[in-house]
C-alpha positions, 0 to 999 in steps of 0.5 A: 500500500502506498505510504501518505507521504510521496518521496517530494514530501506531499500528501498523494491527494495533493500530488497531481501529475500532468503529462508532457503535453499537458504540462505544455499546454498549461504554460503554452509551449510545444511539449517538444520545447519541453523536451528540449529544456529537460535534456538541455538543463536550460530551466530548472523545471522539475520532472519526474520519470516513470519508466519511460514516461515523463510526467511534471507536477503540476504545483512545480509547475506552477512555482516554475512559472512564478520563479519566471515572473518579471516584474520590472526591467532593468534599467527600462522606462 
């Protein structure tokens, strides 16, 4: 039986997985430009790997997407 606490440390209710073009959709990318930035380390965008399957979570992404957040420019007008 699966433990109440996953290996990242949230309760299985709360962890909800998404697939790669799920997780593409919801931060309006290809899901190729997904796989680009995983096998580039370009972003650190957390993935898990499941077999051969790559599923993100969708509270990582949600904290990828406010980690990108610009608030100003620098120097701008």
């Amino acid at each position: 039986m699966a433990s109440e606490r996953d290996m990242a440390g949230k309760s299985s209710e709360q962890l909800r997985l998404l697939t790669e073009k799920e997780a593409a959709r919801i931060l309006r990318v290809s899901a190729r430009t997904l796989t680009s930035w995983r096998s580039s380390g370009r972003y650190p965008l957390a993935y898990i790997k499941i077999g051969g399957r790559v599923v993100y979570d969708l509270v990582a992404l949600r904290e990828f997407a406010a980690s990108r957040t610009v608030t100003r420019r620098r120097g701008g007008s």
